[in-house]
C-alpha positions in Angstrom: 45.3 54.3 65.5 48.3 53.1 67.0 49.2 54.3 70.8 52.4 51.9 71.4 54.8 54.8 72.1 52.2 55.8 74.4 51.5 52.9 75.9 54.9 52.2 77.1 56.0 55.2 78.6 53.2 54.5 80.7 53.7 50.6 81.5 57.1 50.8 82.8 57.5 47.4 82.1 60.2 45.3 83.2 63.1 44.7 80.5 61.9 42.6 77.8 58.1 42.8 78.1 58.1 45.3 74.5 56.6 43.0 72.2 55.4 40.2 74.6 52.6 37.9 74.2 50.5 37.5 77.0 47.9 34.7 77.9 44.2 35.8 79.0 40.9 33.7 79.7 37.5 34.8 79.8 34.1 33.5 80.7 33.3 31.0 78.2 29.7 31.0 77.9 28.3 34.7 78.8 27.4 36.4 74.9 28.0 38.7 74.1 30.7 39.5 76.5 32.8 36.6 75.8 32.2 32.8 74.5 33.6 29.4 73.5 33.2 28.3 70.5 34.8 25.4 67.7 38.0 26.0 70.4 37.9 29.8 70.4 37.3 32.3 73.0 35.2 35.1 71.3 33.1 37.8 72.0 33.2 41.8 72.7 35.8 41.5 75.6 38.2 39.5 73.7 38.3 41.7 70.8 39.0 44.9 73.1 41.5 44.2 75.4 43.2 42.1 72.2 43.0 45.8 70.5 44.1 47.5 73.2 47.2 45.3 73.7 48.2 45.3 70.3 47.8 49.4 70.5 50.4 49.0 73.2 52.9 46.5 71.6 51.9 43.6 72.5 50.0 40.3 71.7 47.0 38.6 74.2 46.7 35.1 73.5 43.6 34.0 74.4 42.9 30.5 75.8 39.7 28.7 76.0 39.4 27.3 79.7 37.1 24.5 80.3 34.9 27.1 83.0 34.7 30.3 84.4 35.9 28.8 87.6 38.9 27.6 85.9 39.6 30.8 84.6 39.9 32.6 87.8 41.6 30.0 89.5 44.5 30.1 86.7 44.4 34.1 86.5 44.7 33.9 90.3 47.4 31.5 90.7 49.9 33.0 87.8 48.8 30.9 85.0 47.2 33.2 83.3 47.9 36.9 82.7 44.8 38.7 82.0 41.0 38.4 82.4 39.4 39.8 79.7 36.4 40.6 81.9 35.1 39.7 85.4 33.5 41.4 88.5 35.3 42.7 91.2 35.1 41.6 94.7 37.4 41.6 97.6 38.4 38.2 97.2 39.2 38.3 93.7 41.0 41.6 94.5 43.1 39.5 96.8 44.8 38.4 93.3 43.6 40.3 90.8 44.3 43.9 89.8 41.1 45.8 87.9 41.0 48.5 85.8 38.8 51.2 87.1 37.4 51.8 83.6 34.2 49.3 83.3 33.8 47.3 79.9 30.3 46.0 80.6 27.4 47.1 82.8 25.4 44.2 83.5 21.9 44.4 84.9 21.0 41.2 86.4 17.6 39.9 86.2 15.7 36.5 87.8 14.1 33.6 86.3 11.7 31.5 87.3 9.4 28.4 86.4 6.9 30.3 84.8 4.5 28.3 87.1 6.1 29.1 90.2 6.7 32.5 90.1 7.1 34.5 93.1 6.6 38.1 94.3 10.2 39.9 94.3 11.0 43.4 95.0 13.6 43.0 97.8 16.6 40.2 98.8 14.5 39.1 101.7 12.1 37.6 99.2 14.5 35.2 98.0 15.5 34.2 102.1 15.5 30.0 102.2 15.0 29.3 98.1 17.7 27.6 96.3 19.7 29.3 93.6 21.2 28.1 90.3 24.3 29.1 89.7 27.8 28.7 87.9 31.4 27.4 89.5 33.0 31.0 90.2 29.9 32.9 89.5 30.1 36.1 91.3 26.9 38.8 91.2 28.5 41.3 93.6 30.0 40.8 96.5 27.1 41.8 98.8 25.1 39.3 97.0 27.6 36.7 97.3 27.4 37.5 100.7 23.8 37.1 101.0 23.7 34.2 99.1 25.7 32.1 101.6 24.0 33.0 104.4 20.3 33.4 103.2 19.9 31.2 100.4 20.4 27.3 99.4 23.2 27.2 96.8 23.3 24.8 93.7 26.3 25.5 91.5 27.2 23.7 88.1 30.1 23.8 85.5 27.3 24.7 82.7 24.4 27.6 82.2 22.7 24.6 80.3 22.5 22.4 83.5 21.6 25.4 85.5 18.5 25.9 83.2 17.5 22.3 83.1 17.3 22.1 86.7 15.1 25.3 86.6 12.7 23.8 84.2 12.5 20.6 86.4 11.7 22.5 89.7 15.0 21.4 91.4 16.2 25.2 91.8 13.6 28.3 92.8 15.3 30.7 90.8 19.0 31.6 88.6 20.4 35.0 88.0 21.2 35.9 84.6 22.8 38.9 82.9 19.4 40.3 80.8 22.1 40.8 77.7 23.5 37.1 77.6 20.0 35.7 78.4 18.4 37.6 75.1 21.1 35.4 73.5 21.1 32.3 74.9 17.7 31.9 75.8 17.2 31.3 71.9 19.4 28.4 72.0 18.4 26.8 75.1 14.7 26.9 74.0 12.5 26.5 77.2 10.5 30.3 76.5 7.6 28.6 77.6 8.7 27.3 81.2 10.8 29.8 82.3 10.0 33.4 82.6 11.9 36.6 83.9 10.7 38.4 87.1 10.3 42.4 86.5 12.2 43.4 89.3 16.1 43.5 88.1 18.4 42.0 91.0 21.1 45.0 91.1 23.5 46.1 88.1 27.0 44.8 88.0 30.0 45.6 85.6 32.7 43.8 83.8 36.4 45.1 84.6 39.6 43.8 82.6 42.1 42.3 85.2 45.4 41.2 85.7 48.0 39.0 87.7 48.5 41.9 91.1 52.0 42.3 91.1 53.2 41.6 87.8 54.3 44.5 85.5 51.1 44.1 83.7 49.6 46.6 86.8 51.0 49.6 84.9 49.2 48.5 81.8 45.9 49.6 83.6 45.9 53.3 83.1 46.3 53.1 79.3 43.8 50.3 79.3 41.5 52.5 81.5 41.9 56.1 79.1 41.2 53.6 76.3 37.7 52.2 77.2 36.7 55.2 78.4 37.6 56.6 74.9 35.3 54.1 73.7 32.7 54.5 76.1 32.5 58.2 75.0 32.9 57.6 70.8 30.1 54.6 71.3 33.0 52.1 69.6 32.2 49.6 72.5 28.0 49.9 72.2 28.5 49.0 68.2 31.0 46.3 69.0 28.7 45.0 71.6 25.9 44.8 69.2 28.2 43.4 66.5 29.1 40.5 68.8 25.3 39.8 69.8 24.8 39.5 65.9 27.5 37.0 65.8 26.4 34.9 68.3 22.7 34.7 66.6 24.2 34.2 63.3 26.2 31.4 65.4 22.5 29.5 65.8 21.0 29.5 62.9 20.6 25.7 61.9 21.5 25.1 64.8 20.0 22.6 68.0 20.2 23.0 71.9 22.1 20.2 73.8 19.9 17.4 73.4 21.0 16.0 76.7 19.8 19.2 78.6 16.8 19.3 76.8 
């Protein structure tokens, strides 16, 4: 169903936005939420906010950034219109306006050598080991927050490096979202080496952002009624699942990397 008429008595956009086409970026390797691939960002928060623009009039171009960091940087600096889906944290707020409606809940989960697990059921656990993670990789701001002050921080351009290093004993541990590492885990093949600890980290969720300060803020409450719309008719749990399948379907007769192998 269509919504533009809708849509743009809500926006209140400046003259000459009807029927724009806007640029958006998104994480390019975190399945099902959003990936790169063959020069294509795809994935379930590329699909939605491209629906939901298109309800309201206009067109999302999407654009497939070399790395997450990138993405911010250009959403940040007025490069790029929208981010499909990121966390929100006071710095990115700095920049960034976010919907209040969440795409994504994210519980985040450890993993480990499989033979140098450790006990975890708290933070403190994790107090002087070094932790694997992406350029721009955010998991909650108090985390972030811990992480600089407690913990020794490794960060890469690429999940695959972060896993290598794992499986080589150069990091203790790496956070990943339990949903993208069902997925990727598959391709990245090291099942034997590298385990998940039980205890999840804490839960985070994906928001749709865009430029602060550009008309594209009064986009947010049509953007919000419409995932929570979603939410409630289970559209975004079937397209979730539907994008999972793709990225499977993706694999098959397929290799990992050989050079992070």
């Amino acid at each position: 169903m269509r919504r533009a008429s809708v849509a743009l008595a809500l926006c209140g956009l400046a003259a000459g936005a009807q029927g724009a086409t806007f640029s958006a970026c998104g994480h390019p390797a975190y399945p099902p939420v959003s990936w790169v691939t063959q020069g294509q960002l795809r994935g379930l928060a590329p699909e939605v906010v491209r629906g939901i623009f298109r309800e309201m009039g206009h067109e999302l171009r999407t654009e497939p950034l070399g790395n997450w960091k990138r993405c911010l940087l250009e959403a940040q600096e007025g490069r790029i219109d929208v981010v499909v889906a990121a966390y929100r944290t006071s710095e990115r707020e700095r920049r960034l306006a976010f919907s209040t409606q969440y795409l994504v809940a994210d519980p985040i989960v450890l993993f480990v050598r499989r033979d140098r697990q450790f006990a975890f059921s708290r933070w403190s656990d994790l107090e002087g080991k070094t932790v694997g993670l992406l350029l721009g990789d955010s998991f909650g701001e108090r985390f972030d927050r811990f992480a600089e002050a407690r913990l020794k921080v490794e960060r890469v351009s690429r999940s695959e490096q972060n896993v290598r290093k794992l499986a080589l004993g150069r990091i203790d541990f790496m956070p990943v979202g339990l949903r993208t590492w069902h997925l990727q885990g598959q391709r990245l093949g090291y099942g034997d080496e590298i385990m998940r600890l039980p205890e999840p980290l804490v839960t985070e969720h994906y928001y749709v952002a865009v430029r602060r300060g550009s008309p594209l803020e009064s986009l947010l409450p049509y953007i919000d009624r419409r995932l929570a719309e979603m939410h409630a008719d289970g559209s975004l749990q079937r397209l979730e699942r539907a994008h999972a399948d793709a990225y499977l379907a993706e694999l098959k007769g397929t290799e990992p990397d050989a050079a992070y192998r």
